[in-house]
C-alpha positions in Angstrom: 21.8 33.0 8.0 19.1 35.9 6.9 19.6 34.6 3.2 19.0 31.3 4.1 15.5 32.0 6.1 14.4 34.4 3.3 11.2 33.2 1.8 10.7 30.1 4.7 6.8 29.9 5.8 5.9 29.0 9.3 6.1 25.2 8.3 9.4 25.6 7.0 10.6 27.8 10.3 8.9 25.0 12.9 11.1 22.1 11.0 14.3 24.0 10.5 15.5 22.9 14.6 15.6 19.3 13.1 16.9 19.5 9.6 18.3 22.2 7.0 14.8 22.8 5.6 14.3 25.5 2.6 11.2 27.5 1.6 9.0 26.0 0.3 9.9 22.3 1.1 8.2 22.2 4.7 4.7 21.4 4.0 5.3 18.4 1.9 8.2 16.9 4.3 5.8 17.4 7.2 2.8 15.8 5.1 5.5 12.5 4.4 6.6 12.3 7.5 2.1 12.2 9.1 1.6 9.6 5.9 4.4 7.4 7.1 3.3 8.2 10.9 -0.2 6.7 10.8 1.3 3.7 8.9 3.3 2.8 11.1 0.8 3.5 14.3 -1.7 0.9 12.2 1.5 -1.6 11.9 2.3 -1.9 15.7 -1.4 -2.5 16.7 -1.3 -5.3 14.1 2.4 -6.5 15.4 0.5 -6.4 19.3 -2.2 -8.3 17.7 0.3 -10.7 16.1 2.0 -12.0 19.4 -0.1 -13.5 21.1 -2.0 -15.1 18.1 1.6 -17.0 17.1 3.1 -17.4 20.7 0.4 -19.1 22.2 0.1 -22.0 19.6 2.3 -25.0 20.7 5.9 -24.3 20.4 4.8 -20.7 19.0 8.5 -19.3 19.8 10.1 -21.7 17.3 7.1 -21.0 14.9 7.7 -17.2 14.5 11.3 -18.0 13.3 9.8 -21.1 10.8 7.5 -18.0 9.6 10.2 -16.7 7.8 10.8 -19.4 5.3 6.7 -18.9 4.7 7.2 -15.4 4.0 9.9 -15.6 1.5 7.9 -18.4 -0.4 5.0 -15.9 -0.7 7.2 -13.2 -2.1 8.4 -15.7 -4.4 5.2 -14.6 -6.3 4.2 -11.6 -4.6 7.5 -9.2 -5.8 6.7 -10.6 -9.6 3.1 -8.9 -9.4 4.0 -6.3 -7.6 6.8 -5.2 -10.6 4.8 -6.2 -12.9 2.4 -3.0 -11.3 4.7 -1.0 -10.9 6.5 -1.1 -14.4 2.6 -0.8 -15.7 0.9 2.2 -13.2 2.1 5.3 -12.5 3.2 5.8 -8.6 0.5 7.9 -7.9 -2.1 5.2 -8.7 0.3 2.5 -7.2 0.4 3.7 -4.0 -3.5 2.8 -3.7 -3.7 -0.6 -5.3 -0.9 -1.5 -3.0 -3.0 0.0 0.3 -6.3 -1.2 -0.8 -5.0 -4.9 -1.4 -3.8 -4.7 2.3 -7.1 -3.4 3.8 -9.4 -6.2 2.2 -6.8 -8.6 4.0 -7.0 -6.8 7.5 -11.3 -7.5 7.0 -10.5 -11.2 5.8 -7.9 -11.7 9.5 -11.0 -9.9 11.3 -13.6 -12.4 10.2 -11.4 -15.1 10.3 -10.3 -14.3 14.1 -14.1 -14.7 15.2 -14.1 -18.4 14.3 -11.6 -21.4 15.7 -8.7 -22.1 13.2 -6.1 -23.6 15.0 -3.2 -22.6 12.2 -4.5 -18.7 11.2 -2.0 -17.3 13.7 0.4 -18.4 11.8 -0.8 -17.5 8.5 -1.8 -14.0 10.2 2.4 -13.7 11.3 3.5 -14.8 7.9 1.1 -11.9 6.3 2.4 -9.3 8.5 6.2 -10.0 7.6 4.9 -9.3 4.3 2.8 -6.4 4.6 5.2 -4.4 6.7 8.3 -4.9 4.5 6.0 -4.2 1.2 4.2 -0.9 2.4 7.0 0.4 4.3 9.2 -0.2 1.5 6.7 1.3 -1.4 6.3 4.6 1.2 10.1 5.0 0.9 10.5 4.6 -2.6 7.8 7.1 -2.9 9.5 9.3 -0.9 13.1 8.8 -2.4 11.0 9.4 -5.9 9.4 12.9 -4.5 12.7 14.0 -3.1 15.5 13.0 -5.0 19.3 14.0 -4.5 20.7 15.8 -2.0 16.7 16.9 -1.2 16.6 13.5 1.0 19.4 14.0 2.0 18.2 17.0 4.0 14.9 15.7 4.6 14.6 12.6 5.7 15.6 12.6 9.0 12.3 15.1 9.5 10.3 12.4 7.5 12.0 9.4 9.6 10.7 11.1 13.1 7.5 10.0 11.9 8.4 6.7 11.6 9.8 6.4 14.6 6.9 8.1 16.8 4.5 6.1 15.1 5.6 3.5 16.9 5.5 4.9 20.1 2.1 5.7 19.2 0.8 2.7 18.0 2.1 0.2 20.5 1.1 2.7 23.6 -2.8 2.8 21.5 -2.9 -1.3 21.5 -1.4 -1.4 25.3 -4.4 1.1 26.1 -6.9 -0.5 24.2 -5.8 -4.5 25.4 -5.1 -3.2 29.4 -8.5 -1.5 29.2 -10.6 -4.5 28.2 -11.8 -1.5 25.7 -11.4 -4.1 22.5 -10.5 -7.6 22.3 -7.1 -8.0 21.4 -8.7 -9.3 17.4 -10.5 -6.4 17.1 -7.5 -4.0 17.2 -7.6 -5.1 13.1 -10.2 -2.6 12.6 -8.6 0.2 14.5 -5.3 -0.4 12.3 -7.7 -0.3 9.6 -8.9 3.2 10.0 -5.5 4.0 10.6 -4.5 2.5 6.9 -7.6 4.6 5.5 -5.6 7.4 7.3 -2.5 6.9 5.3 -4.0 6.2 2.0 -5.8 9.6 1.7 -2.8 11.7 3.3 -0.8 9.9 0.4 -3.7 11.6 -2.2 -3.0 14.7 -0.7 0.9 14.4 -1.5 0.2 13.2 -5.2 -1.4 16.4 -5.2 1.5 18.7 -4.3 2.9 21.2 -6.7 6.1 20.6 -5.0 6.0 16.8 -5.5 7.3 15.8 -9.0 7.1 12.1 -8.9 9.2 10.6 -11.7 7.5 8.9 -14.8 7.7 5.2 -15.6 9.2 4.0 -18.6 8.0 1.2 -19.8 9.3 -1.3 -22.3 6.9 -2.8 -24.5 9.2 -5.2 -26.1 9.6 -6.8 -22.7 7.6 -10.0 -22.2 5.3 -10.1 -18.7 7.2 -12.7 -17.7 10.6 -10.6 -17.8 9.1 -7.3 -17.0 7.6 -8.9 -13.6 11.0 -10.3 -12.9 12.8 -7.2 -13.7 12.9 -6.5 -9.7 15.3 -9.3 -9.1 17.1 -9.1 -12.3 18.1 -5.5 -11.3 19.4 -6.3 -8.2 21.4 -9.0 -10.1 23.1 -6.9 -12.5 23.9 -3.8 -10.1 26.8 -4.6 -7.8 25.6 -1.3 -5.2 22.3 -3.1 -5.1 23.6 -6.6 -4.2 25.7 -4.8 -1.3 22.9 -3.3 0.1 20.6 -6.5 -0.6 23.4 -8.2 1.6 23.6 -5.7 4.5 19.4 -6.5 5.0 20.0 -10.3 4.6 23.0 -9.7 7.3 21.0 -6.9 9.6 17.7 -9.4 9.7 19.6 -12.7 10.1 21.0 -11.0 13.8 17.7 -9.2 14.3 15.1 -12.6 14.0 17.9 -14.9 16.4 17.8 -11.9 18.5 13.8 -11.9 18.8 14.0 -15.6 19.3 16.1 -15.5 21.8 13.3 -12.7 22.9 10.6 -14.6 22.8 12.2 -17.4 25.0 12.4 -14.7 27.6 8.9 -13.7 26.9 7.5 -17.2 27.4 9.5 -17.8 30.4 8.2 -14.7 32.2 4.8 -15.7 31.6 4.8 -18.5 32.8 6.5 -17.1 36.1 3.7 -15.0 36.8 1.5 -17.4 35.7 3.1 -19.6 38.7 2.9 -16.8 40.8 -1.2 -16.1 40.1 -1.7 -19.6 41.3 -5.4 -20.6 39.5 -6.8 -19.0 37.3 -9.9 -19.6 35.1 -8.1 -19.5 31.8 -3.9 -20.3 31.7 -3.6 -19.5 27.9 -5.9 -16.4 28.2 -3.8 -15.0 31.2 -0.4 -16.0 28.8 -1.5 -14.1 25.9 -2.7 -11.5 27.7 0.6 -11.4 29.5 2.4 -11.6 27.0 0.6 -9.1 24.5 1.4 -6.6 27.6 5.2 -7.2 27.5 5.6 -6.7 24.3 3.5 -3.5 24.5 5.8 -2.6 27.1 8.8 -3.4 25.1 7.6 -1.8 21.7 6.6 1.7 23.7 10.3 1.9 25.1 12.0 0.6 22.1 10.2 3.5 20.3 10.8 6.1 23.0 14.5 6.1 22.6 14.3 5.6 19.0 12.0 9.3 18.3 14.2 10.5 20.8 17.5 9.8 18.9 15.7 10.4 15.5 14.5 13.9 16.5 17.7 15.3 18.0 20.5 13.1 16.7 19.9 11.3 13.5 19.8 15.0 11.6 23.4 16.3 12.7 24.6 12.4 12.2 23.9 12.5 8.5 25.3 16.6 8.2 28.6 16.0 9.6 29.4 12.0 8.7 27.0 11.6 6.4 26.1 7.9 5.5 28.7 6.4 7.8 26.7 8.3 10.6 23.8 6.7 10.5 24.7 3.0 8.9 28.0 1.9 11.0 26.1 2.5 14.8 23.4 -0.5 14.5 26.4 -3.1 14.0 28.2 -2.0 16.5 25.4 -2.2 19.2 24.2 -5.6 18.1 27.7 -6.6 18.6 28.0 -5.4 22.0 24.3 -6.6 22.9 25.5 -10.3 21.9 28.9 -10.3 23.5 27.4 -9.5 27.1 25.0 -12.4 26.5 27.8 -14.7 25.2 29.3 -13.7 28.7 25.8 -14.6 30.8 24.4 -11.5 30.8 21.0 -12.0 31.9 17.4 -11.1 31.3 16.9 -7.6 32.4 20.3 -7.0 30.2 19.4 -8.5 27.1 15.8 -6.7 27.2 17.4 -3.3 27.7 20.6 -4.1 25.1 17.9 -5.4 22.8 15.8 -2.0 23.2 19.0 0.2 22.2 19.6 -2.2 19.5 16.0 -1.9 18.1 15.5 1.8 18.4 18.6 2.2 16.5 17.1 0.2 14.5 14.2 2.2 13.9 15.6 5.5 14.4 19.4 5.4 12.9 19.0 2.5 10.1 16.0 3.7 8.8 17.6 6.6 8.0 20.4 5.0 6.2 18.1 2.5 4.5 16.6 5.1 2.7 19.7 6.9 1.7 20.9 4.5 0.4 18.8 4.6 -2.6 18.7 8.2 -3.6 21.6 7.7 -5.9 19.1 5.0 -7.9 16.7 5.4 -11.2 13.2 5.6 -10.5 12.7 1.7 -11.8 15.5 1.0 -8.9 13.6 2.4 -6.3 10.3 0.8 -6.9 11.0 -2.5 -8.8 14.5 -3.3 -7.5 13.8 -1.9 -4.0 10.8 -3.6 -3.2 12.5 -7.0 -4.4 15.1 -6.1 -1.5 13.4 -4.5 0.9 10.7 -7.5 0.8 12.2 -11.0 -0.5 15.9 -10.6 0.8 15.1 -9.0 3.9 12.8 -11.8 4.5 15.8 -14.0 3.3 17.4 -13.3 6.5 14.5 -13.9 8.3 14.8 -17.6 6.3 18.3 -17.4 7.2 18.1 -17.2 11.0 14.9 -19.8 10.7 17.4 -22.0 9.6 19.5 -21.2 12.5 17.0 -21.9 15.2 16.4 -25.6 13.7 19.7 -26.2 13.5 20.0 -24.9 17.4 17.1 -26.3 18.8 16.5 -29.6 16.5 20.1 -30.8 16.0 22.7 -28.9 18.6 21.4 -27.2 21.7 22.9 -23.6 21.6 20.9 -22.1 24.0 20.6 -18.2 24.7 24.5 -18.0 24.6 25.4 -19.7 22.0 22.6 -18.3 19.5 24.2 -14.9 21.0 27.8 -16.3 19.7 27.1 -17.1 16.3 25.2 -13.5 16.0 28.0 -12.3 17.5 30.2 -13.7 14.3 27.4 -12.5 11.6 27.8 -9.1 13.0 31.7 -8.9 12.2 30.5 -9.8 8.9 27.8 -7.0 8.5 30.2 -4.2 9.9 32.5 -5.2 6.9 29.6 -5.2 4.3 28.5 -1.3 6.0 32.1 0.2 5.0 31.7 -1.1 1.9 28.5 0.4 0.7 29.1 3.1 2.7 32.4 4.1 0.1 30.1 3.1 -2.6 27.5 5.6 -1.5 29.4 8.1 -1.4 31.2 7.7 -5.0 27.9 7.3 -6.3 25.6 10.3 -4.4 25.3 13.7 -6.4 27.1 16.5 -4.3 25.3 19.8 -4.2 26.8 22.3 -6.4 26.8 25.3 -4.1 28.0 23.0 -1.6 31.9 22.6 -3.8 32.0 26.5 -3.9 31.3 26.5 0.0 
């Protein structure tokens, strides 16, 4: 134990409760884990902005799943460019153009929310799906590039806390800011704004580490635009690991978008309770979407409670004594319970607290495991062939379970129950899929030499 401490700064002694930190290694894991912290504060008072802009349009519940098939459209052309960058421009100059391109859309939603479009709620939800899945995913494979191997391995469960208490941040801030009539509920944009400048400069700080050795890009000039932009999906074509883990998002995202649907029904329902319970009021759809922007800052601050919680003090000792399996098999198997009590009648204060422990192990758990999942990967994997997953076929899902809710709203009438059934049978699928990549994984992931002799 004194050899291991020997050389470890204060940093590296205040992480070493939460992961098997070395010297040396705790400044830049603390500076990851603030640059993926504010992003994701900035992203839930955008998600607490989104709600209420999509939900009260007619039939907004149905909308938010139709989103889906919007989103995957756009990435259609979005993933080409954004290969097509990355194969060109070092990470360290990436990282920006990716940010800035983002913040000129946040100032282009602001202006547009002062003026009467009746559809730029909808626009404004299919741009979120997209800028989530595309920053969160370029942080990750700028982390899996700065700590490769058996580094992340160790690591990332410190860096995931501050993804995880981000959100507890972020969706607490908006429920602060919309309760306190301190902002109108559009003007949160320019808060998640500052909180995107944030992130962008702590990410110039990191470039700037001696301890950070991003990898170089290769690039191959023989390769036409057309087929370097499409590299992305060509790589997860020709990589069997990839397609398995391209199928566990399509899988995790199809049950996670029927489960919000069948959310948002709840959502709607309670507001208009209370809104029969206020009797008059001067404005019905302003006392709905402010109603319903509260519930779902209510429901974001728990969900991300328990998942910082479980991150901070479980997700750590997961990965060191199971490894992979630790942190990818427990999401299935909640979802699957969450849907079989509501295939049974389970009712709504159930399903919002089954849905809660689903989504912070979501958040907390997955995450973890949708990282790992790519250390074993080349650097063009984890920025070209990544972002093609992490943005197009997770969003493919999303398309997936759109498809779902027409087919069970438009054509059969499954209700709560039986959208809750047929996740039920998806899931059976996905725990499959997770043993799978899970042996993959680990034929695949470099062991640590002095860990054999150990």
């Amino acid at each position: 134990m004194a050899e291991e401490e020997k050389g470890l700064g204060i940093v590296d002694r205040a992480l070493r409760p939460f992961a098997e930190v070395r010297a040396g290694e705790g400044t830049s894991t603390l500076l990851l884990a603030l640059t993926i912290f504010s992003l994701m504060v900035s992203y839930y008072v955008i998600k607490v902005v989104r709600e209420p802009w999509i939900l009260t349009l007619p039939d907004g519940a149905e909308l938010k799943s139709y989103a889906a098939g919007a989103q995957a459209l756009v990435l259609m052309f979005y993933v080409p460019a954004f290969t097509w960058f990355a194969a060109r421009y070092p990470s360290r100059k990436l990282v920006f153009f990716v940010v800035g391109f983002f913040l000129a859309c946040i100032q282009l939603f602001w202006f547009a929310s002062r003026g009467t479009f009746p559809w730029v709620g909808f626009v404004f939800f299919v741009w979120v799906g997209i800028f989530s899945v595309s920053v969160i995913a370029l942080f990750w494979s700028f982390a899996n590039d700065a700590f490769a191997g058996e580094k992340g391995e160790r690591l990332f469960p410190v860096v995931t806390v501050g993804m995880t208490a981000g959100p507890v941040v972020g969706s607490k801030l908006a429920d602060f800011l919309v309760d306190g009539d301190y902002v109108d509920v559009y003007d949160m944009l320019q808060v998640a704004a500052g909180l995107l400048v944030v992130h962008a400069l702590l990410y110039a700080i990191l470039v700037r580490r001696p301890d950070i050795a991003l990898e170089s890009q290769e690039v191959d000039e023989g390769m036409t635009a057309f087929a370097r932009a499409f590299r992305g999906f060509r790589l997860v074509y020709e990589n069997g690991y990839i397609r398995w883990i391209a199928l566990i998002l399509i899988l995790l995202n199809l049950v996670n978008t029927t489960g919000e649907y069948i959310l948002g029904l709840y959502a709607k329902e309670q507001a208009a309770a209370a809104l029969a319970a206020a009797g008059s009021v001067a404005d019905p759809d302003e006392f709905k979407s402010d109603f319903i922007g509260s519930f779902y800052a209510d429901f974001f601050f728990w969900v991300n409670v328990i998942a910082v919680t479980t991150q901070a003090l479980v997700a750590s000792r997961l990965v060191k004594y199971l490894g992979i399996a630790g942190v990818l098999l427990p999401l299935p198997i909640i979802a699957l319970g969450n849907y079989a009590l509501v295939g049974f009648g389970a009712g709504y204060l159930i399903f919002r607290w089954m849905k809660t422990s689903e989504n912070s192990a979501d958040y907390s758990l997955m995450n973890n495991a949708k990282a790992m999942l790519w250390l074993p990967t080349t650097r063009e994997e984890k920025y070209s062939a990544k972002q093609a997953v992490d943005t197009f076929f997770v969003r493919l899902g999303d398309l997936l379970s759109a498809g779902a809710v027409f087919l069970g709203t438009q054509v059969w009438s499954f209700g709560k129950v039986g959208f809750a059934i047929m996740n039920g049978a998806v899931i059976l699928v996905w725990l499959g899929v997770a043993w799978i990549l899970v042996r993959a994984y680990r034929a695949r992931a470099p062991k640590e030499p002095d860990a054999e002799a150990g």
